[in-house]
N, C-alpha and C positions, 0 to 999 in steps of 0.2 A: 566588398566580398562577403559572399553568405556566413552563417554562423554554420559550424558543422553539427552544434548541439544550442538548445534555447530554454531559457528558463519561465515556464509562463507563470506569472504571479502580479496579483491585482493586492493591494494593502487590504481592499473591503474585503476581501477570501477570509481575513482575520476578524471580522463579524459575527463568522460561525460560529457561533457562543449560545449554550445551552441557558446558563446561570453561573454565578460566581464560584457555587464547589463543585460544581460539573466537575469532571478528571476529563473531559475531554477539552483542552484550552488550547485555543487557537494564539496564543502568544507563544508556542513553541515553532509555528511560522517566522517569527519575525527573531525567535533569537535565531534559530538555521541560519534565516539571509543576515543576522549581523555577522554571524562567524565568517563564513562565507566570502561576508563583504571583508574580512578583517585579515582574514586568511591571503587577501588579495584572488579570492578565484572568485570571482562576480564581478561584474561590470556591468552598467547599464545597458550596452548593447546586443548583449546576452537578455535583455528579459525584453518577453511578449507579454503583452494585455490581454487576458483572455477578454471572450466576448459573454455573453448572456445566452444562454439556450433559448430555442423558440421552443414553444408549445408541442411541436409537432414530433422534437427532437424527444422531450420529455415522453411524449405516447409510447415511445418504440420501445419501452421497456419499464411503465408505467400507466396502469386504468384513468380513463379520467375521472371517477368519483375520487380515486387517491388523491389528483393532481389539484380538483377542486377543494377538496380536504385542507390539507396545505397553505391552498391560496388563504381559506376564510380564515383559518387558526392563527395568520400570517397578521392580521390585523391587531391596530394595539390592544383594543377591546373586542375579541371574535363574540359572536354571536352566544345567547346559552344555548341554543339547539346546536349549535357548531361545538362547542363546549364539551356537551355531553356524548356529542360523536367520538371526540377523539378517540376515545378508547378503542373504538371499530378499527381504526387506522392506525395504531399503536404509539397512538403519540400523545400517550397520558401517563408515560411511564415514567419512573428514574433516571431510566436508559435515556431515552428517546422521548424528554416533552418539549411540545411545542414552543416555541418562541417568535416573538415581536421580528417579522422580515423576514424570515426561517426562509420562504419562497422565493425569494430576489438574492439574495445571497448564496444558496444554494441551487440555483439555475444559474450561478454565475459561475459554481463549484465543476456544475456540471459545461457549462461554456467552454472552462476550461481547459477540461480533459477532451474536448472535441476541436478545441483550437489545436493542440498537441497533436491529435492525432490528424489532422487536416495539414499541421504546416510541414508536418515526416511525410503523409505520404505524398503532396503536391511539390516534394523534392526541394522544399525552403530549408530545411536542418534535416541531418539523416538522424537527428537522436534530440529528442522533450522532455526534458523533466518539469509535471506541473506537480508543483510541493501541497498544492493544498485539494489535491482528489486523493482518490483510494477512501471512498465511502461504500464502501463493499456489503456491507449488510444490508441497506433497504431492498426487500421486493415488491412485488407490483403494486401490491397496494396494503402496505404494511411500514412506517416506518421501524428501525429495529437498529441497538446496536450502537447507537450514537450517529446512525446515518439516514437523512430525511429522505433523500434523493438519490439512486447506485448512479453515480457520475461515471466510474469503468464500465458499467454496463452498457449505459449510452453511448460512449465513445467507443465502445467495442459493435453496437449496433449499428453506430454512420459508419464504421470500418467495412461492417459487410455487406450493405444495404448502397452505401455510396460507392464504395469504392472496388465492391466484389471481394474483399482482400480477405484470406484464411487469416486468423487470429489463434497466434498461442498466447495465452493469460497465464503469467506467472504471480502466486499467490505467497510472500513470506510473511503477512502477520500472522503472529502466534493464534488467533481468531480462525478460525475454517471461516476460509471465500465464501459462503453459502448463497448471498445475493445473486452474483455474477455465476455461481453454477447453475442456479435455478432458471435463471435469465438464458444461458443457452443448453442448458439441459439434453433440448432434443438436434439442436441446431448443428449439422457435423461441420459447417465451417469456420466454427468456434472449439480448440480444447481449452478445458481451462486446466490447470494444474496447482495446486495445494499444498502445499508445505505449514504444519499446524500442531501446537499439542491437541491430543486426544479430545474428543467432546466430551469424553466419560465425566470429566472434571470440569469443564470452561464450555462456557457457550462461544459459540449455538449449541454444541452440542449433537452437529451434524461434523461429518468430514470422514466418513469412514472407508476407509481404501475398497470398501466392496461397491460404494457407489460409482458407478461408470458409465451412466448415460444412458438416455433411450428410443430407440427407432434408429435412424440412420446416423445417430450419433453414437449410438452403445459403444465405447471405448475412449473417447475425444473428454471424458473426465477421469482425472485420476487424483486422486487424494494420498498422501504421503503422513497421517497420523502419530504424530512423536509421545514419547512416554511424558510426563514432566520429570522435572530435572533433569533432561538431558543437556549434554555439554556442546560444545562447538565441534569437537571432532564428528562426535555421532549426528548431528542436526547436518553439516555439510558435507557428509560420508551420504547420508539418508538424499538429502537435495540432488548432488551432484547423478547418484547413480541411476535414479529414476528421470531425471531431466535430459541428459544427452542422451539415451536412449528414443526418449518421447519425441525429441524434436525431429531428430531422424525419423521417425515413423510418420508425424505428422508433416514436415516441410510448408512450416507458415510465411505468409510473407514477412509480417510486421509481428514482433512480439512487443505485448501491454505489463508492465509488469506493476504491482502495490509493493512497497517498499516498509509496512507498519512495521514498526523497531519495537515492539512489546514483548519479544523473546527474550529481550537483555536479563540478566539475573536482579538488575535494579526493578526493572519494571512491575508496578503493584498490583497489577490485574491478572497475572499469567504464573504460573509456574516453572517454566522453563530459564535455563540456566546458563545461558549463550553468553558471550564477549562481543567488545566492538569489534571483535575479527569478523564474524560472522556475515557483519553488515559492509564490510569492506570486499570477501569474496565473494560472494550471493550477487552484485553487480559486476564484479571482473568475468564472473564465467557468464550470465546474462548478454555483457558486450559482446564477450566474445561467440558465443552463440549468431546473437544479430550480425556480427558482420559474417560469419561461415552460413548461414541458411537465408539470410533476409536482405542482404543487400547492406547491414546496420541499419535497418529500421527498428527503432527502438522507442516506443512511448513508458517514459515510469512515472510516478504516481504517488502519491505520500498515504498514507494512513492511520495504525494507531501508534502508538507512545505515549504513556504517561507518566516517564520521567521526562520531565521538558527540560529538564536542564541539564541532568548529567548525559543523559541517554542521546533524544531524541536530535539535538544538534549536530552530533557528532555524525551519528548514521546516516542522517538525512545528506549531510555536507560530501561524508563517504559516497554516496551514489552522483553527486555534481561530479567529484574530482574524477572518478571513474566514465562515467560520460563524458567528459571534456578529456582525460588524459592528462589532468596537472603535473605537474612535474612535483609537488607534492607525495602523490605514489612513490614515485623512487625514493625520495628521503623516508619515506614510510618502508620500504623493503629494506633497506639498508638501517635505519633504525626504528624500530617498530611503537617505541616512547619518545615518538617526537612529539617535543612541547604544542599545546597548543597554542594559538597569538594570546602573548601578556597581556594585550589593550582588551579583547575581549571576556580574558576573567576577570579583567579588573572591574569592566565596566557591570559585568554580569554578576559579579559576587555578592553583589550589597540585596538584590533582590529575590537571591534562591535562598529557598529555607534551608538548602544542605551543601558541604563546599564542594565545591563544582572540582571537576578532574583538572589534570595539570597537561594530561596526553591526549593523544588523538583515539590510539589504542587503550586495553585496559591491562594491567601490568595483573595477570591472571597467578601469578605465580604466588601472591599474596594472599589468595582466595582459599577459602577453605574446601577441601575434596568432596565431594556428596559421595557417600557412603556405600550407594546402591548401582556405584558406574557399570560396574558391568554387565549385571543384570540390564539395566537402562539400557545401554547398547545394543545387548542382544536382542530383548523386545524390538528394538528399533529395527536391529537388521532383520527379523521375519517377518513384517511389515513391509522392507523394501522388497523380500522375495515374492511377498502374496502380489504386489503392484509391477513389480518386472516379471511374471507369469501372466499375469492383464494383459500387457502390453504384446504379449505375442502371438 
């Protein structure tokens, strides 16, 4: 009997390693699938291998002097005229420098999210989560962002190019989408949509709700811009009210969604002030969505986090149980501080620099108020007005 949801994940996915103090650390893959696994919602039969992207896949949303770029910088010793290129290709940066395999690794990133989206719509699982895409910043020939390769962008390209299929792109890293908007910018059978603090303060530094597309797509992007330090109610107030409108207007077949959990208040790259609530509804009304407009076609996708232990397990695990429907949820509805598995703080303690939570959720009541809530809010709700006036 098919699976009704599938988890794609390859261990080499955990490769994608910048350098040792990178903050982008691919070992927050592998604590996810221990909880997961510890939680009792994993099993082997639940996970696909992704495959390796061909060349041809990378073109479609990628130049080849990038793609060439890449390959030589890929090498243990690249060339010094290759060297001295990076820079052209943005891969000399902090953000974004090159590393030894960078290209096999991440054509496997991108493999991934195109097996995902091939086995939902070839009717194998009506719902994919591949944990280690949502590389959302690189564009055509630019790495950026911490992403060499836009893996959603690809798999959102064989989505329309293979399969004819409309595409809504749902975007919750705290990060504006910029890659994947750029990517179909003019394309109307692509929206993407953006959920993001402001760029005024955080890169990109793009995401502003007046951007909406151009030529026969002008509309088909809509960006949702949050204050910093806004809270969970205003972030899924803002989400919620421009989303079910959108989807109505556009009626996709299959929604692609990035799942980056860098809005938590832990998180050290962002300023926003969100709970693990936030990462629990952002996928209940998502499913829900997909099963009323799509049939439950549903591809999600991982992205940023760089609290890999308090944060990013927890979220990431939140969007499995919600695709599968664990029975998990319920004891979460009924007690919202349910423990997480002993075995896995145990095992997980001795290696985080800081002590890891004891719950699923985060016991918000202990938090300290940010000061400026209601201002925060209200910014935020004229924001959702300028972007539900867009829409109509």
């Amino acid at each position: 009997m098919k699976n009704e949801s599938v988890f794609v994940f390859n261990e080499h996915e955990a490769t994608y390693k910048f350098n040792e103090e990178h903050p982008f650390n691919p070992k927050r893959l592998l604590l996810t699938i221990d909880l997961l696994r510890k939680a009792g919602a994993l099993n082997d039969s639940e996970i696909v291998t992704p495959r390796v992207a061909t060349d041809d896949e990378l073109l479609r949303v990628h130049q080849p002097a990038y793609i060439d770029a890449v390959k030589a910088l890929s090498e243990l010793s690249p060339s010094l005229d290759w060297v001295n290129s990076a820079a052209k290709y943005g891969l000399d940066t902090e953000d974004t420098p090159y590393f030894a395999w960078m290209h096999d690794v991440t054509s496997m990133v991108v493999g991934g999210s195109i097996t995902a989206a091939d086995t939902v719509m070839s009717g194998r699982a009506k719902r994919a989560f591949h944990l280690g895409g949502g590389l959302h910043h690189a564009l055509q020939s630019k790495g950026a962002g911490f992403c060499v390769y836009n893996d959603a962008s690809a798999a959102i390209a064989h989505l329309t190019e293979h399969y004819n299929a409309r595409v809504l792109y749902i975007d919750t890293d705290v990060h504006h989408g910029d890659g994947v908007q750029w990517s179909f910018y003019t394309d109307p059978r692509v929206c993407t949509f953006s959920i993001h603090e402001t760029g005024k303060y955080l890169f990109p530094g793009t995401g502003d709700v007046t951007e909406r597309g151009e030529g026969e797509a002008f509309g088909t992007c809509v960006n949702v811009p949050v204050e910093p330090y806004t809270e969970d109610d205003s972030w899924l107030e803002s989400f919620e009210a421009v989303l079910v409108p959108l989807i109505e207007r556009f009626k996709p077949d299959i929604i692609v969604s990035q799942h980056g959990c860098d809005a938590h208040a832990l998180d050290p790259l962002a300023h926003v002030h969100c709970s693990m609530r936030i990462y629990k509804r952002m996928p209940e009304l998502i499913r829900e969505l997909a099963d009323k407009w799509c049939d439950g076609r549903w591809v999600a996708l991982g992205g940023g986090g760089y609290d890999i232990y308090r944060v990013v397990p927890r979220a990431w695990s939140l969007v499995w149980l919600v695709m599968t429907g664990h029975p998990l949820l319920q004891e979460l509805e009924s007690n919202p501080l349910l423990p997480l598995p002993a075995a896995w703080v145990a095992e997980q303690q001795p290696g985080s620099p800081v002590k890891l939570p004891a719950t699923w959720l985060d016991n918000v009541a202990d938090w300290e108020a940010i000061p400026r809530r209601e201002i925060i809010t209200e910014k935020n709700k004229k924001t959702v007005e300028i972007a539900l006036l867009y829409l109509k």
